[in-house]
C-alpha positions in Angstrom: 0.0 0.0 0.0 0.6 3.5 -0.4 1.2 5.7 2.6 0.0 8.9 1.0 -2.6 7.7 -1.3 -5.3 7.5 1.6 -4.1 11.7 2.5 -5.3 14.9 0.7 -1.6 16.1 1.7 -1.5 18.8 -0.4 -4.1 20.2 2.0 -2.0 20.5 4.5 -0.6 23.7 4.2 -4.2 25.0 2.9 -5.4 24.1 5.9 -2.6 25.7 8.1 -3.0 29.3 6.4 -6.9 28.9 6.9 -6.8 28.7 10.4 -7.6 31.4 12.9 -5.8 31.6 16.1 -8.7 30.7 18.5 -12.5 31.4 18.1 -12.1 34.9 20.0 -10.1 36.4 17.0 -11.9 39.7 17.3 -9.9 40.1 20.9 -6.3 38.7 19.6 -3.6 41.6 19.6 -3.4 41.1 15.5 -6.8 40.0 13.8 -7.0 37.3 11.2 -3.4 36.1 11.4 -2.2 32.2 11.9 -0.6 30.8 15.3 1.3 27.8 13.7 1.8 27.0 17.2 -1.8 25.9 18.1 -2.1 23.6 14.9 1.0 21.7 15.8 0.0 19.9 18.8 0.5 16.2 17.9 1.9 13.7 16.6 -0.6 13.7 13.8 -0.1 17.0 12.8 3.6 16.8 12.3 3.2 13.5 10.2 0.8 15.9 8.4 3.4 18.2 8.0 6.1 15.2 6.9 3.8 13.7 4.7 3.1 17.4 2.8 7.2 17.2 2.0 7.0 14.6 -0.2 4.2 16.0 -2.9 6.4 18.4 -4.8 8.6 15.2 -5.7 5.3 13.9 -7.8 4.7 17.1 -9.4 4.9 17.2 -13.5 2.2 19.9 -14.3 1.5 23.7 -13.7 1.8 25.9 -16.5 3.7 23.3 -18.8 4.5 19.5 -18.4 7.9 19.0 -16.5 8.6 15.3 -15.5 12.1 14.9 -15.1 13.0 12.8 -18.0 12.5 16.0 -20.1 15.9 16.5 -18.9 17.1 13.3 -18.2 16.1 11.5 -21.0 15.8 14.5 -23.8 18.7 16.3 -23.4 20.8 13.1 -23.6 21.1 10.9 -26.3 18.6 7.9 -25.4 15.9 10.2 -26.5 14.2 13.0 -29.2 11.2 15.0 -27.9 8.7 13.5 -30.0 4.8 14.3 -29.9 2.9 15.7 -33.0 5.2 17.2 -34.6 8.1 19.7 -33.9 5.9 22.9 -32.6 4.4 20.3 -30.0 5.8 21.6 -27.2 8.3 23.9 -27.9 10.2 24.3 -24.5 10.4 20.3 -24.9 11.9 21.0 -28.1 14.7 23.4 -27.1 15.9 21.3 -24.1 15.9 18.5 -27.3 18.4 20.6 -29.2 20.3 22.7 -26.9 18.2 25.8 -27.7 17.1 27.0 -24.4 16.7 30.3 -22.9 16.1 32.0 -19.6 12.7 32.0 -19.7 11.6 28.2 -20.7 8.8 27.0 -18.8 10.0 23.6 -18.1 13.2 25.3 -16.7 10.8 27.1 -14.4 8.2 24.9 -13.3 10.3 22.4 -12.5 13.0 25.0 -10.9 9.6 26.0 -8.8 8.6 22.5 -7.2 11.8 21.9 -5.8 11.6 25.1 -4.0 8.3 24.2 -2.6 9.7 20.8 -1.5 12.4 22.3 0.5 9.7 25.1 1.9 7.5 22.1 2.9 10.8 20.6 4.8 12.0 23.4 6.6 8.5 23.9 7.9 7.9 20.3 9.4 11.7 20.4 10.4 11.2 23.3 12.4 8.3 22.3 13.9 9.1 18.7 14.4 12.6 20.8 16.7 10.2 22.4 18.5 8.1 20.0 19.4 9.6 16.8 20.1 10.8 17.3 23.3 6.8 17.2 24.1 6.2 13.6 23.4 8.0 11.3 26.3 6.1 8.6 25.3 8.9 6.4 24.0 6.7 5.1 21.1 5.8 8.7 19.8 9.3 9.9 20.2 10.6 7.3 18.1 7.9 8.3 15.4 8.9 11.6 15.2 12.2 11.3 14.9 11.7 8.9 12.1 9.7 11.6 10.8 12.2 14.1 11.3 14.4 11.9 9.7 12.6 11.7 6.6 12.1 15.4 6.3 15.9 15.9 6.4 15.9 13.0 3.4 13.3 15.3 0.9 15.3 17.9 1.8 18.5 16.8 0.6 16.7 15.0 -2.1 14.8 18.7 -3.2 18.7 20.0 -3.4 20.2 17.5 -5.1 17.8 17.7 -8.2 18.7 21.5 -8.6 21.9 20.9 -8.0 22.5 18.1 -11.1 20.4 20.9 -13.3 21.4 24.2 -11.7 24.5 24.3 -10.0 24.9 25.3 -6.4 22.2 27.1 -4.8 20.9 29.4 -1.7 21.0 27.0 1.6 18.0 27.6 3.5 17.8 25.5 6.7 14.9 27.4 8.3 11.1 28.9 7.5 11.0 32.2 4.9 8.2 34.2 6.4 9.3 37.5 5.8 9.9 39.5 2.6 13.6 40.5 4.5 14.8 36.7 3.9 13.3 36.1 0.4 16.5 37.4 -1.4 19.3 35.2 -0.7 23.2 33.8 -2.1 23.6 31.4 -4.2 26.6 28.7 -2.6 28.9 27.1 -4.4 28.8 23.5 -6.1 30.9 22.1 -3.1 28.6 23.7 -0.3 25.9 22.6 -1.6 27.1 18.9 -2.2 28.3 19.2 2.0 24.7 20.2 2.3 23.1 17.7 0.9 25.2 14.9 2.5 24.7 16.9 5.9 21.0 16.3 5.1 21.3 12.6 4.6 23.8 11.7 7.3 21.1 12.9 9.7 18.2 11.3 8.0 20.4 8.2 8.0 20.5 8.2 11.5 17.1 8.7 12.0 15.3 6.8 9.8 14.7 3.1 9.7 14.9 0.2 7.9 12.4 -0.8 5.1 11.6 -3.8 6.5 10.6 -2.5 9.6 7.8 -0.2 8.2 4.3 -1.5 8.0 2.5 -2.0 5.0 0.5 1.2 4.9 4.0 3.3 5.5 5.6 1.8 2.1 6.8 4.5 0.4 8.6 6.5 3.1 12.3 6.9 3.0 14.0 4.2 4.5 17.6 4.4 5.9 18.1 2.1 2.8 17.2 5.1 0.7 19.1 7.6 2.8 22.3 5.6 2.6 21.5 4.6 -1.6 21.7 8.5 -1.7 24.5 9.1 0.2 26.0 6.7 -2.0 24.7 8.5 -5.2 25.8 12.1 -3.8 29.4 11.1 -3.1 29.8 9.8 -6.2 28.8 12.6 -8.3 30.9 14.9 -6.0 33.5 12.5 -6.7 32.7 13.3 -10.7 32.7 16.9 -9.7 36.3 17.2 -7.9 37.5 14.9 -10.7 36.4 17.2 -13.3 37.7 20.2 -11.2 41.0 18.4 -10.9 41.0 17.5 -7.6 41.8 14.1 -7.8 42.6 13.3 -4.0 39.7 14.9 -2.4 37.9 12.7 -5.5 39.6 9.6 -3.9 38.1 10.4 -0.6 34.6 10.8 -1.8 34.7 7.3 -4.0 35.9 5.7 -0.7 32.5 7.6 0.9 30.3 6.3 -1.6 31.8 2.7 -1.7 31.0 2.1 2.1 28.0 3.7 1.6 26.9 1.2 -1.0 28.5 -1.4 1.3 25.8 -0.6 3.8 22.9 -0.4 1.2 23.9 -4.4 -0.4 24.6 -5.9 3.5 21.7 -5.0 4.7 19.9 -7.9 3.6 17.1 -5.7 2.7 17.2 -5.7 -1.5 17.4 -7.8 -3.9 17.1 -7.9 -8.0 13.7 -9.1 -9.4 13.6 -12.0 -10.9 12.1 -10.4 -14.2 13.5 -7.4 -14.8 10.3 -5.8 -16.4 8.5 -6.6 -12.8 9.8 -3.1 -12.2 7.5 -1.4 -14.3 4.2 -3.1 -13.5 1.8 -2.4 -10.6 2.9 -6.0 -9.2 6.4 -4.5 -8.7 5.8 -0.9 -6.7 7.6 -0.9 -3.5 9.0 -4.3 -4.1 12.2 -6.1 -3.4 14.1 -3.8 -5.9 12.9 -0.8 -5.0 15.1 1.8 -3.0 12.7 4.8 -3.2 9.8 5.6 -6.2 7.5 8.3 -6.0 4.1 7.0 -5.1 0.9 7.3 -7.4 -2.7 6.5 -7.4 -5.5 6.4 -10.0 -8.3 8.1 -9.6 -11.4 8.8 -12.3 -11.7 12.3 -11.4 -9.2 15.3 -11.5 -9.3 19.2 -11.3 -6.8 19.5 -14.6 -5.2 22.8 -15.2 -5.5 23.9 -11.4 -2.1 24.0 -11.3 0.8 21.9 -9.1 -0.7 20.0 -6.6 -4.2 19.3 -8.6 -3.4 15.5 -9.4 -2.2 12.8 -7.2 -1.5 10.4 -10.4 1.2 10.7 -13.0 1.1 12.5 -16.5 4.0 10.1 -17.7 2.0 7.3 -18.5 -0.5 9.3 -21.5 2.5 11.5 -22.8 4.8 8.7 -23.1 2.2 6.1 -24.6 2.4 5.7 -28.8 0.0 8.7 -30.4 -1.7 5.0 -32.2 -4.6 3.4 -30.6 -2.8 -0.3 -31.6 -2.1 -0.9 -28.1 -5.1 0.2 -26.7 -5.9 3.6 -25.0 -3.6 6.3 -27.6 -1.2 8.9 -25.8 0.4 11.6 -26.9 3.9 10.1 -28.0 6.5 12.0 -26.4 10.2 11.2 -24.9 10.6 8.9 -27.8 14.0 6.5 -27.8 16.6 7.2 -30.3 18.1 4.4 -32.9 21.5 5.4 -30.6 20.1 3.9 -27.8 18.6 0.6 -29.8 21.9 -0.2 -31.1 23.6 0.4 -27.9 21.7 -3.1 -26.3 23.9 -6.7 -27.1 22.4 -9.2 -28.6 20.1 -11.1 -26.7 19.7 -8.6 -23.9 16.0 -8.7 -22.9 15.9 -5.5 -21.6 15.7 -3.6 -24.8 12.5 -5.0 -26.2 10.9 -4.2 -22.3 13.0 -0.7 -23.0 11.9 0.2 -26.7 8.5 -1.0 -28.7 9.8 -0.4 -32.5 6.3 -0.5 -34.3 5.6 -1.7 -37.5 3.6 0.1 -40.6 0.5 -1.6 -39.3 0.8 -0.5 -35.4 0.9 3.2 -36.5 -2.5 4.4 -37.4 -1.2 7.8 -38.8 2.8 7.5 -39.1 3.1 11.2 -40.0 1.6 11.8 -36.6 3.7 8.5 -34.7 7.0 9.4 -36.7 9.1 12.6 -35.2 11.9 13.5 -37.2 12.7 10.4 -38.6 12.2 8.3 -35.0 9.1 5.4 -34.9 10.3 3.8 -31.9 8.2 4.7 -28.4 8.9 3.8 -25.0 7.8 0.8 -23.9 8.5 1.1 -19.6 6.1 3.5 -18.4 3.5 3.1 -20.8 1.8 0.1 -19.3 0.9 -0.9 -22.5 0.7 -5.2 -21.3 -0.1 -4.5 -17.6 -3.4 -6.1 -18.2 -3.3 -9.8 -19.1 -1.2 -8.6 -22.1 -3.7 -5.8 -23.0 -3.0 -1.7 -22.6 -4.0 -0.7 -19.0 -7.0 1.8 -19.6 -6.4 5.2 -17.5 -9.4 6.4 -16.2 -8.3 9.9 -16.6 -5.1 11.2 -18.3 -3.6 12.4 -15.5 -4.2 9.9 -12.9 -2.1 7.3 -14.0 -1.5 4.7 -11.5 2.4 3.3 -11.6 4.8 4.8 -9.1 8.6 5.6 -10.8 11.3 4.2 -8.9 14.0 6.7 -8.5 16.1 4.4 -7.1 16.7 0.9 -7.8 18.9 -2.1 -6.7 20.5 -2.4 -9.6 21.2 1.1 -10.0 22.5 0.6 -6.4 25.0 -1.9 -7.6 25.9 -0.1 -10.8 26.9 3.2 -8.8 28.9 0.9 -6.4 31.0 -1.3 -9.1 31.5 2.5 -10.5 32.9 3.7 -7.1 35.0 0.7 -6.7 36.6 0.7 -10.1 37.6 4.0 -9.6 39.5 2.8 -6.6 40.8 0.2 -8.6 38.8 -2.7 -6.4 38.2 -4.3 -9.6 37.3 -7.3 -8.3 34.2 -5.6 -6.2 33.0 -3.3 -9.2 33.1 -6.9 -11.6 30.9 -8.9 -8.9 28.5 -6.0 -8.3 28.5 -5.4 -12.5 28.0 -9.1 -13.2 25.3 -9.6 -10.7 23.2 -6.8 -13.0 24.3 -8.7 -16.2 23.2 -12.0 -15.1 19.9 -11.0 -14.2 18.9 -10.8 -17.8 21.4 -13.4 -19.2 23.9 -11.8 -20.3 27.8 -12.9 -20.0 29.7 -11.9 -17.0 32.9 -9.0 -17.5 35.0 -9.4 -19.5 33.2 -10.6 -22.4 32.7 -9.4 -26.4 29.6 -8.3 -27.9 28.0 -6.4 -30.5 27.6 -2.8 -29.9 26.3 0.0 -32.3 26.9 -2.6 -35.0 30.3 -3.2 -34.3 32.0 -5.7 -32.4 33.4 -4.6 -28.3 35.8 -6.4 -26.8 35.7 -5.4 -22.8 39.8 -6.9 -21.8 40.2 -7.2 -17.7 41.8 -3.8 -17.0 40.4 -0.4 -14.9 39.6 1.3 -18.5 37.8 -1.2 -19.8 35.8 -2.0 -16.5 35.0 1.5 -16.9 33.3 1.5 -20.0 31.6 -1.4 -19.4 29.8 -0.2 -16.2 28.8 3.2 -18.2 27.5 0.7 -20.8 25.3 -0.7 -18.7 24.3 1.9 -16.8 22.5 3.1 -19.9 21.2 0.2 -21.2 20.1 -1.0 -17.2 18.5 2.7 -16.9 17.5 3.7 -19.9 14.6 6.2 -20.2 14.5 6.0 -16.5 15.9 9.8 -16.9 19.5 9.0 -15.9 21.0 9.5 -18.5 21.9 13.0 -19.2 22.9 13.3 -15.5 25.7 10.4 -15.9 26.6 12.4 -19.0 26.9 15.3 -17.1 28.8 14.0 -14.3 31.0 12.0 -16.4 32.2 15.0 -18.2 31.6 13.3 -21.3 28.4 15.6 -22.2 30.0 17.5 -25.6 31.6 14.7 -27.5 28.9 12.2 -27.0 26.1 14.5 -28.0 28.3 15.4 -31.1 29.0 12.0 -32.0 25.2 11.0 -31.4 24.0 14.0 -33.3 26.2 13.2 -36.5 24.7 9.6 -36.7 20.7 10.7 -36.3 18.6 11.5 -39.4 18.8 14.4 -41.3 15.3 15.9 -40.2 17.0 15.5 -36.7 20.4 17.0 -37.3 18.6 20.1 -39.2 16.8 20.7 -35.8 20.2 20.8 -33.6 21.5 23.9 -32.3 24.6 23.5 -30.6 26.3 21.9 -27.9 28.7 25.0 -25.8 30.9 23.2 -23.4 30.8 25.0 -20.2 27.3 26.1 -20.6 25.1 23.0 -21.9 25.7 21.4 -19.0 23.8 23.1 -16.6 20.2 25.0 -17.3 20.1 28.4 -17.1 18.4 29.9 -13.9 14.7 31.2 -14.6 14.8 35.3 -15.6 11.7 35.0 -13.6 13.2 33.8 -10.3 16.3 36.3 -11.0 13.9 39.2 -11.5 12.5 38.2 -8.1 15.3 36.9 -5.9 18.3 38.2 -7.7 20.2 35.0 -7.7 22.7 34.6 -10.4 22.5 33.3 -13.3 25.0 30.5 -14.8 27.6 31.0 -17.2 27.2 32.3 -20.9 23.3 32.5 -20.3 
């Protein structure tokens, strides 16, 4: 089950500006304002609170759509915008081809809702420090500082998404509720890494263990997830100081995220499904493999085009779906997979036909409209299209679709950690932890040969090799999961693999490329619309 799915959470807040202080407002010293202090009273009321921290996270719509694959999957080379036709969803089309500007919606929208996550945290952290010391009884203490716990986690998770798009930004620890705080300094990439990890070392030693959550508490961050993360954000500032040539402090922060991963795999509390598709059915939602996933629920109703908030379902399942009614219910055909991405999965690897559905003539109803720039092929893992017996799972409403996305699985788990190792040059560790991945789905253990992009790869026993292999596998493991521009990023391999991709798409796609500015691309320009009110800086060459 679904902790949030039973909890208007969204309310929360709504509810907290509508109350007055007491019933006698007419006689209170300032009429009509809000005494936070009389609504947080309980343990109830902070899990309130708690719970309210996580809704941002399963945003996608305001003005515009802005799910995070626009930038994961879009900007890299696993995917082309897709939809109608090019002027469908111009934003989407710009962060396609390395076009965008200051003021692109998606840039904003998206920039927005991680601002109201970490608003949401620093209110329930605040309050959950001011009120804990009420609760003796040993069960709700331990509640709350779970809850605690799991604020600090969104927070750091809220940070560490605007961080991988933005660079480093303002660190805000307590509540803005005056106009004399809103304008604030943007920190440096390295503060705002030793933020985030501050963040998840306390919600690591707070939180607990997944398996000692009930079933209607699924869903929460789990010190599993803390400690996946802490493994995730050493590694990328390993990337960081690496690409700032800092190669010892680098050392140190691989060394972090390898015995961060060893905690995550000794645990005892993951494990790889069986089937690997089993991740992207109903069946699989806070399963064995799953670290953390934003949760979803259907529902038949839904106030569209209230703005963020106004749906507790997910948008990805109709725009992703083919623009054909083949399969069943039609979408709208966006974030479709590139040929580069097709070509990159060995023969034999089942995990590109549960990846990538490459319809036929017959399958498209109106191949102008299912063809974007040259690209039929439409992906397959977030769709639903055989959740049912085989058959397309029928939404009930567009934007209520039910499947949760995992941000975080096992096998991403043991991906990042054989990556962490082999840059230590524990070789043996990063080969176990990259062969368990490759067995799941059959596939030949490191080293080994195969076909890739047409040609044949030989991966020889050495560091370099190792290393290539586990970046191969990362993408073919994770594709259109949205990691892969961030791996790109962090790898500082961005510019020459968007150039190489670029010069082997089709010529409608190559006509519709801008161009790919090294020390610019790789972050997204700050919104003129935040800078106009905050007066944060914007990134370079924007």
């Amino acid at each position: 089950m679904k902790f949030f799915k039973y909890i208007n959470i969204a309310a929360v807040v709504l509810l907290m500006a509508s109350m007055s202080s007491c019933n006698d407002w007419l006689t209170d010293d300032t009429p009509g304002t809000n005494n936070r202090d009389e609504y947080f009273t309980s343990v109830a009321t902070l899990e309130n609170v708690t719970n309210a921290c996580y809704v941002p996270m399963a945003w996608e719509y305001g003005s515009t759509y802005y799910s995070e694959w626009f930038f994961g999957d879009i900007a890299s080379d696993d995917a082309l915008k897709g939809g109608q036709g090019i002027s469908d969803g111009g934003d989407a089309y710009d962060i396609d081809n390395f076009k965008v500007n200051t003021n692109n919606e998606i840039v904003l929208e998206y920039y927005r809702a991680q601002w109201q996550g970490i608003a949401r945290c620093n209110l329930a952290l605040d309050e959950i420090a001011k009120k804990k010391g009420d609760f003796l009884n040993e069960t709700d203490a331990r509640k709350i500082e779970r809850l605690e716990g799991e604020a600090y986690y969104m927070r750091a998770y809220y940070y560490f998404r605007l961080l991988r798009l933005y660079g480093g930004m303002p660190l805000i620890e307590g509540v803005i509720d005056s106009s004399s705080k809103w304008a604030q300094n943007r920190a440096t990439a390295a503060e705002t890494f030793d933020f985030i990890l501050r963040d998840l070392e306390k919600a690591n030693e707070r939180l607990w263990l997944k398996s000692k959550y009930s079933a209607d508490d699924l869903g929460r961050a789990t010190k599993g997830a803390a400690q996946a993360m802490l493994l995730k954000v050493n590694l990328y500032y390993a990337d960081y100081l690496t690409n700032n040539g800092d190669a010892s402090a680098a050392q140190s922060k691989f060394q972090d995220a390898k015995a961060w991963g060893d905690s995550v795999i000794n645990s005892s509390q993951y494990s790889l499904d069986s089937d690997y598709f089993t991740n992207f059915k109903l069946a699989g939602e806070n399963d064995g493999e799953s670290v953390f996933e934003i949760q979803y629920v259907e529902d038949p109703t839904s106030d569209y085009g209230e703005g963020e908030g106004f749906t507790r379902g997910t948008f990805t399942l109709i725009l992703q779906r083919s623009r054909s009614s083949y399969w069943g219910q039609a979408g709208w055909g966006f974030d479709k997979p590139t040929e580069n991405l097709y070509r990159e999965f060995e023969p034999g690897d089942l995990r590109r036909d549960s990846t990538i559905l490459r319809p036929a003539d017959g399958q498209m109803e109106t191949p102008a409209q299912e063809i974007y720039v040259g690209d039929s092929l439409l992906n397959r893992k977030y769709a639903m299209y055989t959740e049912n017996n085989g058959s397309c799972y029928h939404l009930t409403h567009d934007s209520r679709g039910p499947l949760n996305n995992k941000q975080i699985r096992f096998s991403d788990v043991l991906l990042m950690y054989a990556e962490a190792c082999c840059e230590l040059g524990d070789l043996g560790s990063a080969k176990a932890a990259l062969n368990r991945v490759r067995s799941r789905v059959g596939l030949p253990s490191f080293p080994y040969t195969a076909t890739i992009q047409g040609q044949s790869v030989t991966f020889t026993d050495t560091q370099a090799d190792l290393r290539r292999a586990i970046r191969h596998e990362r993408r073919c493991e994770l594709a259109m999961e949205g990691h892969r521009w961030f791996d790109l990023v962090r790898w500082g391999v961005a510019k020459e693999t968007m150039d190489a991709y670029i010069a082997g798409e089709s010529q409608e796609a190559r006509e519709q490329w801008g161009s790919f500015t090294k020390g610019k691309c790789e972050l997204f320009p700050i919104p003129s619309k935040e800078i106009d009110l905050t007066g944060i800086a914007q990134n370079p060459n924007y």
